[in-house]
PASEBA-1860 file (N, C-alpha, C; in nm, 3 decimals):
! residues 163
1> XXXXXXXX> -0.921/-0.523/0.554/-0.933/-0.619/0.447/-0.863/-0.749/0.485 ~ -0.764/-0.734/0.510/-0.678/-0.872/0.545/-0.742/-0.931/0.673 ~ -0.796/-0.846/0.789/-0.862/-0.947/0.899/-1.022/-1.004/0.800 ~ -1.031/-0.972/0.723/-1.159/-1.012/0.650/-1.090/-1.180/0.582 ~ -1.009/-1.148/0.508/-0.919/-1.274/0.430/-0.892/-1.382/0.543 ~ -0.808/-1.336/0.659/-0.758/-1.452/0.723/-0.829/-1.442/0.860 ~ -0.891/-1.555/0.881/-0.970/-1.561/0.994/-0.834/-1.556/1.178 ~ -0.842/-1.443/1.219/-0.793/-1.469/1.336/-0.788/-1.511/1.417
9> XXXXXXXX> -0.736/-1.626/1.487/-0.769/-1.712/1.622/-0.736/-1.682/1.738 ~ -0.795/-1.708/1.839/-0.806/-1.634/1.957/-0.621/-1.652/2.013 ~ -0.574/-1.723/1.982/-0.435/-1.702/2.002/-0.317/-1.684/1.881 ~ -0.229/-1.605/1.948/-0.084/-1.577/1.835/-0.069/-1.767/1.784 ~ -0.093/-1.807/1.837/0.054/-1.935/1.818/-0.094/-2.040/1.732 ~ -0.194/-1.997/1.756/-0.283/-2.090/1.665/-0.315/-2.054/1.477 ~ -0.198/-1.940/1.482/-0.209/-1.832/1.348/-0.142/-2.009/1.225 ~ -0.160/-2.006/1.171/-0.100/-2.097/1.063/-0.003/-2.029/0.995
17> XXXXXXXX> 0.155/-2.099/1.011/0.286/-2.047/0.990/0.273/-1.943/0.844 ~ 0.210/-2.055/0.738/0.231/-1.931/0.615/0.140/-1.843/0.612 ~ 0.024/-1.828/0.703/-0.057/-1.722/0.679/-0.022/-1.624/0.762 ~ 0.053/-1.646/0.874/0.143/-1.537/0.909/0.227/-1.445/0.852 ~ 0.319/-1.490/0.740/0.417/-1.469/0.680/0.314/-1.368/0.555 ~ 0.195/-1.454/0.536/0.121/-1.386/0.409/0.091/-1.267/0.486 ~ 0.014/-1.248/0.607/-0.038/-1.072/0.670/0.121/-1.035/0.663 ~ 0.184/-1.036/0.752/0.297/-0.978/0.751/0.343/-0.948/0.620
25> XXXXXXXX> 0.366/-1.004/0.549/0.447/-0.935/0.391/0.319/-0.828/0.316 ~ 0.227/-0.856/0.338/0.132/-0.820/0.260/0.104/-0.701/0.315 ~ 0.122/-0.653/0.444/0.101/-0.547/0.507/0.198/-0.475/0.479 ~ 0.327/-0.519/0.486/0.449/-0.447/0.504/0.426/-0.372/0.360 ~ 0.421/-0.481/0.240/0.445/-0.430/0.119/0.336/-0.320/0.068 ~ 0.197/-0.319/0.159/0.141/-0.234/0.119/0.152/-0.088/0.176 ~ 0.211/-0.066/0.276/0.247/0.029/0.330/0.359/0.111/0.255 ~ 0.461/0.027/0.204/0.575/0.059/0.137/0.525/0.083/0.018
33> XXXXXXXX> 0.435/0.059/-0.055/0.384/0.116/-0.179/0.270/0.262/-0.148 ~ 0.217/0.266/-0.082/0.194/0.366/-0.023/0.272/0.482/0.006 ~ 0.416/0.510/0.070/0.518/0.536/0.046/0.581/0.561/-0.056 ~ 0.608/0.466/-0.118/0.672/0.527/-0.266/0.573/0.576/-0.356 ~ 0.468/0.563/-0.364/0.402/0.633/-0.470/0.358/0.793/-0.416 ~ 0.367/0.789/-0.257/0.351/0.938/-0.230/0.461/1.092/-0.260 ~ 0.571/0.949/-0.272/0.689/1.017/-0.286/0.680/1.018/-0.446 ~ 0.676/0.959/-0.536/0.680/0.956/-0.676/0.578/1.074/-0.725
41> XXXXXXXX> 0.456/1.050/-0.691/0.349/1.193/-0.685/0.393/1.289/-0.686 ~ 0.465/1.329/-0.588/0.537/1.443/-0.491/0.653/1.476/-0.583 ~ 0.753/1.396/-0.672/0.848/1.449/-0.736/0.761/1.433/-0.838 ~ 0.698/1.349/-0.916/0.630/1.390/-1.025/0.560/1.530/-1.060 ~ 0.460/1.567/-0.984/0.472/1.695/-0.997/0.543/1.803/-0.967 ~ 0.630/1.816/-0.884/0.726/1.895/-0.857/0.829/1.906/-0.990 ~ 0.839/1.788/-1.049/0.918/1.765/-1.168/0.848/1.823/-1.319 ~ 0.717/1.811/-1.321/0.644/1.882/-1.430/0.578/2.044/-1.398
49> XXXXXXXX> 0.637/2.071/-1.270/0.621/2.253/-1.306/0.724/2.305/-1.288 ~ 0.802/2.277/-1.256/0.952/2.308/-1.256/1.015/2.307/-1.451 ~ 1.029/2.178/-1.501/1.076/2.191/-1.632/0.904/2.099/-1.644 ~ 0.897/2.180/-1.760/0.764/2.201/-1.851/0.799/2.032/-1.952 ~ 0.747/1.936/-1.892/0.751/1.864/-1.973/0.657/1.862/-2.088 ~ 0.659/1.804/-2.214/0.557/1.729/-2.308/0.449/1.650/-2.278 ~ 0.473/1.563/-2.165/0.414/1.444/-2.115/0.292/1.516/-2.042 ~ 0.199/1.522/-2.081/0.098/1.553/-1.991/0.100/1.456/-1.862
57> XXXXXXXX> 0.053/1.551/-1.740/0.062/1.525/-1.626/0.049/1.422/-1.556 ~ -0.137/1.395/-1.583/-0.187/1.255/-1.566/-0.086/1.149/-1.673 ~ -0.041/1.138/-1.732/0.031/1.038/-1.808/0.168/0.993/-1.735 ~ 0.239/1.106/-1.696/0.326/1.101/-1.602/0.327/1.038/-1.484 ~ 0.213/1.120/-1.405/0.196/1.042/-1.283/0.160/0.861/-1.296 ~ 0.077/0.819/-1.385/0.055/0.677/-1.391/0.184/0.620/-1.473 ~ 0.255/0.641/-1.515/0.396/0.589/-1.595/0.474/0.579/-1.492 ~ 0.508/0.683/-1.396/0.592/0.674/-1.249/0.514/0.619/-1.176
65> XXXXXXXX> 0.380/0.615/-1.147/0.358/0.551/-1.017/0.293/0.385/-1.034 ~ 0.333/0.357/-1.182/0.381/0.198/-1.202/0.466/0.133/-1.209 ~ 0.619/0.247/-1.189/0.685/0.205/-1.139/0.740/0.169/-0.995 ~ 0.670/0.285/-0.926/0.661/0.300/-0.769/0.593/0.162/-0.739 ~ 0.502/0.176/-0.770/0.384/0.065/-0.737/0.502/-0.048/-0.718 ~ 0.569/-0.108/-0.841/0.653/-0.244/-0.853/0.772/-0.231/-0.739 ~ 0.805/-0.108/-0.767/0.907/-0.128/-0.643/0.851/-0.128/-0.535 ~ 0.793/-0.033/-0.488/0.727/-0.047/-0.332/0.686/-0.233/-0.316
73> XXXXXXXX> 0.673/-0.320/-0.359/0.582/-0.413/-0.385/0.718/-0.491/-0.335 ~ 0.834/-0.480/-0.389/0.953/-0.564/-0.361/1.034/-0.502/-0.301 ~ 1.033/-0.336/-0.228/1.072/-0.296/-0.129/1.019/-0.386/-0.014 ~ 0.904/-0.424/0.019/0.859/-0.403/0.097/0.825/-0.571/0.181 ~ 0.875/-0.657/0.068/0.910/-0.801/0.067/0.997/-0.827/0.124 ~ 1.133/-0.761/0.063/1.284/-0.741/0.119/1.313/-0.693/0.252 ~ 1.221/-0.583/0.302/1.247/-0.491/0.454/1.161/-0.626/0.545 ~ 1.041/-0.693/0.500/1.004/-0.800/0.575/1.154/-0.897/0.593
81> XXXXXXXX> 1.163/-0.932/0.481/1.253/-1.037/0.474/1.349/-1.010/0.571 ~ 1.431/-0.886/0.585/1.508/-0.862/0.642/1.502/-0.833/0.747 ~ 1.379/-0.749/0.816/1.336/-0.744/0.952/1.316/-0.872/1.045 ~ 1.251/-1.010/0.924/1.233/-1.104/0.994/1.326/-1.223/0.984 ~ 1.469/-1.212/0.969/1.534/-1.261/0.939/1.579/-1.333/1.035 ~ 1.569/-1.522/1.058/1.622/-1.530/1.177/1.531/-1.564/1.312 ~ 1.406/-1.491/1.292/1.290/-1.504/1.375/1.235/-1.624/1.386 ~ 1.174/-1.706/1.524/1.142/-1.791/1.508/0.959/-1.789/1.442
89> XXXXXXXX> 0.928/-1.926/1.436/0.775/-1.893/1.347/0.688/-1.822/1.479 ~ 0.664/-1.798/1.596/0.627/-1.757/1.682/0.597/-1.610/1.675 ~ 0.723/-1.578/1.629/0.738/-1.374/1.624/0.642/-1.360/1.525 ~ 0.697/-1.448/1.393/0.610/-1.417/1.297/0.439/-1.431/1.314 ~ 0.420/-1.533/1.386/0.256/-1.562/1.452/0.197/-1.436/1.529 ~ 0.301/-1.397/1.638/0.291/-1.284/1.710/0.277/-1.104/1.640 ~ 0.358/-1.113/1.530/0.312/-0.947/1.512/0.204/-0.960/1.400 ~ 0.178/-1.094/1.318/0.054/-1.084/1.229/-0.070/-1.079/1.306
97> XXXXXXXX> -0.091/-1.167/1.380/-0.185/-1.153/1.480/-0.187/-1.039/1.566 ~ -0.115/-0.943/1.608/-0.122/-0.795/1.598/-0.185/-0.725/1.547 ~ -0.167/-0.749/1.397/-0.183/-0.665/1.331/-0.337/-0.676/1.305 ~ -0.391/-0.863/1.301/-0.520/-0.850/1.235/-0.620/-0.828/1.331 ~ -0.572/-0.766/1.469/-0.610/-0.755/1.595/-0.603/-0.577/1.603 ~ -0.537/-0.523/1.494/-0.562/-0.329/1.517/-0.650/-0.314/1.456 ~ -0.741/-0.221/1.496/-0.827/-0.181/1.413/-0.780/-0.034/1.354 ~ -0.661/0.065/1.378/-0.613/0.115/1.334/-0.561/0.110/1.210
105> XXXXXXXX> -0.448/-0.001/1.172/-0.388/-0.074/1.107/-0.477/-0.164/1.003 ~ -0.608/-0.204/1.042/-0.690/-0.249/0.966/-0.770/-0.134/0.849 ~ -0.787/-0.058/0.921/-0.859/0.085/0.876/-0.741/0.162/0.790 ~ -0.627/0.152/0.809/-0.511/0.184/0.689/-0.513/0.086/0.601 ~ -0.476/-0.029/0.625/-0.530/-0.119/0.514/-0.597/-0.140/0.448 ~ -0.720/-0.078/0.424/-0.871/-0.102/0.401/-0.864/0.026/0.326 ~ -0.852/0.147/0.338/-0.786/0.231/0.275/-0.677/0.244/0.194 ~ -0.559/0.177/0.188/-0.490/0.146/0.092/-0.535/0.062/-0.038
113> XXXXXXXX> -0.574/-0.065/0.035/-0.665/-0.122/-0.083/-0.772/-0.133/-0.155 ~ -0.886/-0.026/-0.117/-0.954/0.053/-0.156/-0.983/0.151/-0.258 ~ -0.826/0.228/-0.207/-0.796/0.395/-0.325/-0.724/0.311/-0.444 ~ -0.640/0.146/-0.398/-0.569/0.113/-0.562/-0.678/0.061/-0.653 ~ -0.797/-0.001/-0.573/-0.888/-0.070/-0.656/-0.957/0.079/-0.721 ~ -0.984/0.188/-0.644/-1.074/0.286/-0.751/-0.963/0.301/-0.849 ~ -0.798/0.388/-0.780/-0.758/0.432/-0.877/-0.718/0.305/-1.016 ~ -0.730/0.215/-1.027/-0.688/0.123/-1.116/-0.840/0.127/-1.220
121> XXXXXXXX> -0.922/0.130/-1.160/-1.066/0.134/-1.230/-1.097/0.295/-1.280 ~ -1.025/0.398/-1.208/-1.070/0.541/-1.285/-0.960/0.542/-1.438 ~ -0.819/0.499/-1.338/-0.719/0.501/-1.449/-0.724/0.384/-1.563 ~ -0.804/0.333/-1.539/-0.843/0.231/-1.700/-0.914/0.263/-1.811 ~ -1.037/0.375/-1.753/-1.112/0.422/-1.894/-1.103/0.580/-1.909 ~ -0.985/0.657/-1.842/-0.940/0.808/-1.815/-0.897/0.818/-1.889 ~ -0.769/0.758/-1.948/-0.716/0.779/-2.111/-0.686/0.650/-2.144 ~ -0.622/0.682/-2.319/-0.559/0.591/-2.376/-0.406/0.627/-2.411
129> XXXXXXXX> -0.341/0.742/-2.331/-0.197/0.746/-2.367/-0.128/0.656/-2.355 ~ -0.148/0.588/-2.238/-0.046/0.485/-2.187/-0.079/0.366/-2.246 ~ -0.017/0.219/-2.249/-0.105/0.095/-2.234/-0.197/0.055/-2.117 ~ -0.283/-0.088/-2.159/-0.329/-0.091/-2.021/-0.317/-0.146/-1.931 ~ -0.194/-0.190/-1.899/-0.104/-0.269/-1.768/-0.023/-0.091/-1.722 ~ -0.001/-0.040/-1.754/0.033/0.091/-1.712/-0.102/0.179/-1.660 ~ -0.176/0.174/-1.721/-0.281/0.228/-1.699/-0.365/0.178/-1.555 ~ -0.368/0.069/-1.534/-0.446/0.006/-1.435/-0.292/-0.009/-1.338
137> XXXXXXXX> -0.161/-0.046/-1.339/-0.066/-0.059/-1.252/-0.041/0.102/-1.197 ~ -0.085/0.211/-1.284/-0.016/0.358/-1.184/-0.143/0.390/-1.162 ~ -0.265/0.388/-1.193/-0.383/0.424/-1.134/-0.389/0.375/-0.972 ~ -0.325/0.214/-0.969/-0.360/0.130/-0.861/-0.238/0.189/-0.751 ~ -0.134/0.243/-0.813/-0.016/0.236/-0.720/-0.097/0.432/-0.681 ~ -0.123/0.508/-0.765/-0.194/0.609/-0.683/-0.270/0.635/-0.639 ~ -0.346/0.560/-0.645/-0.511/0.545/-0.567/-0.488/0.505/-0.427 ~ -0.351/0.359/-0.409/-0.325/0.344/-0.306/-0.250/0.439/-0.215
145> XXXXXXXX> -0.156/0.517/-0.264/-0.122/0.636/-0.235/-0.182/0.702/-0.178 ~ -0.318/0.769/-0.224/-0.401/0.871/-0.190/-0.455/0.814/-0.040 ~ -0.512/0.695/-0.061/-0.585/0.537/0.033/-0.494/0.576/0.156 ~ -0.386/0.559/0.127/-0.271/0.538/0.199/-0.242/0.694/0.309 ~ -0.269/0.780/0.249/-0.250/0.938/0.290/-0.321/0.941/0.374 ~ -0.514/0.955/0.306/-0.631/0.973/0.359/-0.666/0.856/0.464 ~ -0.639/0.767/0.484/-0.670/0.668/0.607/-0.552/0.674/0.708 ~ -0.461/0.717/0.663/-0.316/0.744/0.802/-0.409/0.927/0.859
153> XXXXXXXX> -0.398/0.976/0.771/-0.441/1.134/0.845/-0.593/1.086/0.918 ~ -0.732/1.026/0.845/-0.844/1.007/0.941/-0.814/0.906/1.033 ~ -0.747/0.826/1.042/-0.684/0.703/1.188/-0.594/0.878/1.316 ~ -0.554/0.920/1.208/-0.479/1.003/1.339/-0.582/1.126/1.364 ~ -0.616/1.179/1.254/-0.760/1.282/1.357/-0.869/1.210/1.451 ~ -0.916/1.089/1.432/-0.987/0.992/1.540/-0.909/1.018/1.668 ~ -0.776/1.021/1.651/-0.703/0.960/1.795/-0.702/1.109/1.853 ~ -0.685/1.206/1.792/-0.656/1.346/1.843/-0.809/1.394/1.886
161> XXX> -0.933/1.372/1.832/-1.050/1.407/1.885/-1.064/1.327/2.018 ~ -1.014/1.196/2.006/-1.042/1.135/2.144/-0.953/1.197/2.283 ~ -0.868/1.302/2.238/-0.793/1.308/2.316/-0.827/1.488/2.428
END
């Protein structure tokens, strides 16, 4: 998706400074929401068969994984921020243009943002427990989740059949 958005130029250093900074954060942060919502999933249900909540399940999972969603989102700003702290605009030219240059990494991406756009569109007309900024924010943060799972495991069975 993102090599679709920003046109790549045949060199790192012809990348345009803020659209560097935009793949790079935008990648980072989607990965990191990916992450936390797998992990939020993962204690969410672990947390509703263990003690028997009230909260039906699906309600749960999109209530936590709109919160995941927000944090992963500014986790994942901050670990840029901080990874690239200091760097000249070059590095930053250099690993975006990397990135819009994997087709691995593209194919996780494309999958992440994929599973948030279904799950935000299943989780909008699935119920009415929640509101609907909750509803469309934990649908999107688990859809990307799932996105996020299912395109890291088919990127790595590709590499293991080739092998």
């Amino acid at each position: 998706m993102l090599e679709s958005v920003y046109q790549c130029p045949p060199l790192p250093e012809d990348l345009v400074d803020s659209q560097a900074k935009q793949v790079l954060h935008a990648h980072v942060a989607s990965h990191s929401v990916g992450a936390f919502t797998i992990l939020t999933t993962t204690g969410t249900i672990l947390s509703t068969t263990v003690r028997k909540f009230r909260v039906p399940l699906f309600t749960a999972l999109l209530r936590n994984n709109a919160a995941a969603l927000a944090a992963g989102l500014v986790a994942g700003v901050v670990m840029t921020e901080g990874r690239m702290q200091g760097k000249e605009t070059i590095e930053w030219q250099d690993r975006s243009w990397r990135l819009l240059n994997s087709a691995k990494q593209n194919a996780v991406d494309d999958g992440i943002y994929s599973g948030a756009a279904a799950g935000a569109l299943v989780a909008a007309v699935a119920t009415r427990r929640v509101g609907l900024a909750t509803r469309i924010l934990g649908g999107s943060g688990l859809g990307g989740g799932i996105g996020f799972a299912t395109s890291m495991f088919l990127v790595n069975q590709k590499k293991t059949d080739k092998q």
